[in-house]
C-alpha positions as CSV (number, residue, x, y, z in Angstrom):
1,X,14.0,1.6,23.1
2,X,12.5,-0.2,19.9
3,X,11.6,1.8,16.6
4,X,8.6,1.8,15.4
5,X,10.0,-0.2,12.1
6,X,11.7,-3.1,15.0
7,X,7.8,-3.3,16.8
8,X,6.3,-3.8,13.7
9,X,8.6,-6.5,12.1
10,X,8.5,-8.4,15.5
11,X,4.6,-8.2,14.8
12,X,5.0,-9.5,11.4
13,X,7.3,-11.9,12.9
14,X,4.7,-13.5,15.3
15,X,2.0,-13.3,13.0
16,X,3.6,-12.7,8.9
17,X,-0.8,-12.3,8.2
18,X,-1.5,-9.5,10.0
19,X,-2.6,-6.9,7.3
20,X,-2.4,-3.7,9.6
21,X,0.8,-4.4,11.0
22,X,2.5,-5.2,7.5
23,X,0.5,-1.7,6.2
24,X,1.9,0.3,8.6
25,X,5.5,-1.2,8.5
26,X,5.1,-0.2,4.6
27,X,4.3,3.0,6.1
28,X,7.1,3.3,8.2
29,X,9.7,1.8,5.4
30,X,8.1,5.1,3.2
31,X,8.7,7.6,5.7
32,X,12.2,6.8,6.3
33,X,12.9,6.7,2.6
34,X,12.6,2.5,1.5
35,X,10.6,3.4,-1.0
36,X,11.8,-0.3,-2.6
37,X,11.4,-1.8,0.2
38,X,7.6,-0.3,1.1
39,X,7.0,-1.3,-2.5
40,X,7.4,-4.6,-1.6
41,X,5.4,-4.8,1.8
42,X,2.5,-2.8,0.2
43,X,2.5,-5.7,-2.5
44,X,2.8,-8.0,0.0
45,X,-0.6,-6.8,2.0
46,X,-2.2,-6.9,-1.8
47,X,-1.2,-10.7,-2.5
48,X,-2.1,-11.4,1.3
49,X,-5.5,-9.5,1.6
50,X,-6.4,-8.1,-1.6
51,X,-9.7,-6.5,-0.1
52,X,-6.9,-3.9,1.9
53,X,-7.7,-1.4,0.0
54,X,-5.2,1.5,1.3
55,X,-2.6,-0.2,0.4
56,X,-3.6,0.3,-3.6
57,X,-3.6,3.8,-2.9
58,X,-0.5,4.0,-1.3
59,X,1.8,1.6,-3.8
60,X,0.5,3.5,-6.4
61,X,1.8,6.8,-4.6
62,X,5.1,5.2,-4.2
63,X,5.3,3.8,-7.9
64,X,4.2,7.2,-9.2
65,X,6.8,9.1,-6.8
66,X,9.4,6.8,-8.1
67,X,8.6,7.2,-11.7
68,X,6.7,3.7,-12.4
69,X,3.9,5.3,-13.9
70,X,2.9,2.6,-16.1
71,X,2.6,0.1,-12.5
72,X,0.9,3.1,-10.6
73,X,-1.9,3.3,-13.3
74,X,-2.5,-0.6,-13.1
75,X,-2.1,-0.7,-9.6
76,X,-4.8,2.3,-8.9
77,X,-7.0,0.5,-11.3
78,X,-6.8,-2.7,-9.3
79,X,-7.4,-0.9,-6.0
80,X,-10.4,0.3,-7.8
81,X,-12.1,-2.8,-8.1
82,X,-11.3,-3.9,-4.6
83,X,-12.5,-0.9,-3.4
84,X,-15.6,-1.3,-5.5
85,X,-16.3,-4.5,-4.3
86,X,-16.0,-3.4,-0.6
87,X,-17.7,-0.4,-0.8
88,X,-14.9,1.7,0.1
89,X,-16.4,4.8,-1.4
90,X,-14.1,7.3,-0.1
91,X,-10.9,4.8,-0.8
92,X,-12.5,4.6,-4.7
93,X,-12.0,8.7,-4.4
94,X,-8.9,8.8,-3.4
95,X,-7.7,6.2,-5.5
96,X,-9.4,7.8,-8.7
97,X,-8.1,11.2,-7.8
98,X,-4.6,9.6,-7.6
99,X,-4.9,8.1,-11.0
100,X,-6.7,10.7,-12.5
101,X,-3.8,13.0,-11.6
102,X,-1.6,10.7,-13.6
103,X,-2.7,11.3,-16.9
């Protein structure tokens, strides 16, 4: 039986632009500890689809976990605008709670 983490890279692997299935492997990678390699599928989604904005919030947890403070402030602060401009209100929350937490 196929992990989760094996179904979602064979989804990436038939289509390398779905957003939600890249999220979630990111997700997955994060739960089982990959924290470098969730890093880079969250930034993936971002350079991909830069209106996901979950992914903000959750890079920026994993930056700020990992102590890349500095790159969880600007990553919230981007997420902000994206989640500005698609009126993402309780995203925005989340994301200004997470980076108001940092300093």
């Amino acid at each position: 039986m196929k992990s989760r983490k094996e179904t979602l890279e064979e989804f990436l692997a038939l289509d390398p632009d779905d957003s939600f299935s890249r999220y979630a492997l990111a997700l997955e990678l994060e739960k089982e500890g990959g924290e470098t390699d969730a890093v880079a599928q969250f930034r993936e989604v971002i350079a991909r689809d830069p209106g996901y904005v979950a992914a903000y919030y959750h890079l920026g947890k994993v930056l700020a976990r990992t102590n890349h403070v500095d790159e969880a402030r600007d990553v919230y602060s981007k997420g902000l605008v994206a989640a500005t401009a698609a009126n993402d209100q309780r995203t925005r929350t989340e994301i200004q709670e997470a980076l108001d937490a940092l300093n």
